[in-house]
N, C-alpha and C positions, 0 to 999 in steps of 0.2 A: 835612433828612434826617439829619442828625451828633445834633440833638435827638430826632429818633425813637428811633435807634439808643442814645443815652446812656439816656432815659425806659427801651428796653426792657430793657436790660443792668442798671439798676436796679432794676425790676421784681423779674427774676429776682432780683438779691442778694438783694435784702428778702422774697421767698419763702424762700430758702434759710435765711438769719439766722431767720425763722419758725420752719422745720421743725425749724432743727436748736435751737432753743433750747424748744423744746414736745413735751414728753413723749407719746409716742403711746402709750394705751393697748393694748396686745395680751390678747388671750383666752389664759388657762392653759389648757389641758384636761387636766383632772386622771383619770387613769381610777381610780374609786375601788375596784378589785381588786385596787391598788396600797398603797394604803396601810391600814395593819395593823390590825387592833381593836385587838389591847395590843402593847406592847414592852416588853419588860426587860433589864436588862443584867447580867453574872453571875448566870445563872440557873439553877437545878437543876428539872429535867421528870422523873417517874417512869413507870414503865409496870408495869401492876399487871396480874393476873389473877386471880379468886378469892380474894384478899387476898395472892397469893404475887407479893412481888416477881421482874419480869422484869428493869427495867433502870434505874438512874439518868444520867440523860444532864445533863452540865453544858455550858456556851456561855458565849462572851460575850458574845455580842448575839443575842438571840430575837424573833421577829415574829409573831403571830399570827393567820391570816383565818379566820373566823368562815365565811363562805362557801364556801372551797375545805374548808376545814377541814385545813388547812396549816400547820407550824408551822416555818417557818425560822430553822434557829440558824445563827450565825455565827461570825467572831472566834476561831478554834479550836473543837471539840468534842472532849468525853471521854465514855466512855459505859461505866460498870460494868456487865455482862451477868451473869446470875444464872442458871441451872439450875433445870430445874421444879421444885426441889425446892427451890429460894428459896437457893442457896447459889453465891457468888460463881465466877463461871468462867471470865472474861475483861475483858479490857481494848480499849477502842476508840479511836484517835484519828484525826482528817479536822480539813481545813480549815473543812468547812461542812458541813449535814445538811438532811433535810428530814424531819418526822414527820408521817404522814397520821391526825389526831386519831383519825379515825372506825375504820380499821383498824390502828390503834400501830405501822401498818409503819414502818421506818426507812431513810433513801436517804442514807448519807455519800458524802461526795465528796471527790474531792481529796486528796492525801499521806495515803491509809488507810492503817492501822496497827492491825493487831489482835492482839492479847500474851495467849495462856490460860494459864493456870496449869496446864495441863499442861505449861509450856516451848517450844512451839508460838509464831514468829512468822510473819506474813502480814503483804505491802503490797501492796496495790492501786490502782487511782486511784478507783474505784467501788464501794461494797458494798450490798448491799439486807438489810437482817433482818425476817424475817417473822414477827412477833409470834405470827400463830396457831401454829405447829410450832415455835417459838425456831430458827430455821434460818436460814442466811447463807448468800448466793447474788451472786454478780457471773460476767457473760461477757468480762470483758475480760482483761489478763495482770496473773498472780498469780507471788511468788515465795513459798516457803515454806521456814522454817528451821529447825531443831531441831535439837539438838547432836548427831542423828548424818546427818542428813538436809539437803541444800540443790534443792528441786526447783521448777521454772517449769513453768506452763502456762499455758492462755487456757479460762478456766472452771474455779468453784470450786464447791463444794455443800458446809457444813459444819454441824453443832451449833454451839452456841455455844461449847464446852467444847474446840473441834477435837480430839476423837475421832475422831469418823465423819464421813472427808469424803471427796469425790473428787476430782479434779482433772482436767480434759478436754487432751490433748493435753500430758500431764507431760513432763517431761525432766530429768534433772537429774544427784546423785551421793548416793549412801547410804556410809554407812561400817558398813553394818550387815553380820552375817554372816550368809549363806545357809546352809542345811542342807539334804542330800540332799532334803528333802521340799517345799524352795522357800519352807517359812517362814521369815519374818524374826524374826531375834534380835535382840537391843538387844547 
């Protein structure tokens, strides 16, 4: 009986010593809507229409699926915004973007930061720009700056140029002057 017991206790070790010294093969599953047709690292994307530049967008690390027709930048992004009239009108930065090949929209995300050269700043955490109208659009909260303006809300609608935009649910402080007629001054 002590012989049973040592043979089976033996057994076992020399299983164990097996398993653990023999490599077990496992299955990857790879889902291939994962991994990119191209990558590139420091790379500059342009977005054109009719020959007139919309936008040059730089990253540091780019992915590209051929499928979604997806292009995810990473690593920072910057994105020069251009006016239909092919003349520079703002600045963008995010942590990450995504551009939908087929429709050149654009989804930044994360520490958004948009700078127009009219003096106009905007942060956001999400912005959307819609190539067909050059139009920038996010619902989430927005602050907006300008050396006489500091206003928040939650929803934005602008140009790219921040001219003409609106702001849903504003609040903020103007240092502007009112005139009997409720227009603003600078």
């Amino acid at each position: 009986m002590h012989t049973n017991r040592y043979l089976k206790y033996s057994t076992i070790i020399v299983i164990l010593i097996f398993y653990s010294c023999t490599e077990i093969a496992q299955e990857k599953y790879v889902n291939d809507a994962n991994i990119p047709d191209q990558e590139s690292w420091n790379s500059t994307t342009s977005i054109s229409s009719g020959g007139i530049k919309k936008a040059d967008i730089f990253s540091g690390h780019l992915l590209k699926h051929e499928s979604s027709g997806d292009i995810l930048l990473g690593d920072s992004v910057g994105v020069d915004f251009y006016n239909k009239q092919g003349v520079h009108a703002s600045i963008l930065i995010s942590d990450s973007a995504v551009i939908n090949e087929k429709t050149q929209n654009l989804r930044a995300i994360g520490n958004v930061v948009l700078i127009s050269d009219t003096g106009y700043v905007m942060h956001t955490d999400e912005l959307v720009y819609y190539s067909d109208d050059e139009r920038i659009f996010t619902e989430g909260e927005i602050e907006l700056y300008s050396a006489n303006d500091t206003l928040y809300g939650t929803g934005f609608t602008s140009d790219v140029k921040i001219e003409n935009w609106t702001i849903t649910n504003p609040h903020g402080k103007t240092m502007r002057k009112i005139n009997k007629n409720k227009n603003l001054k600078d």
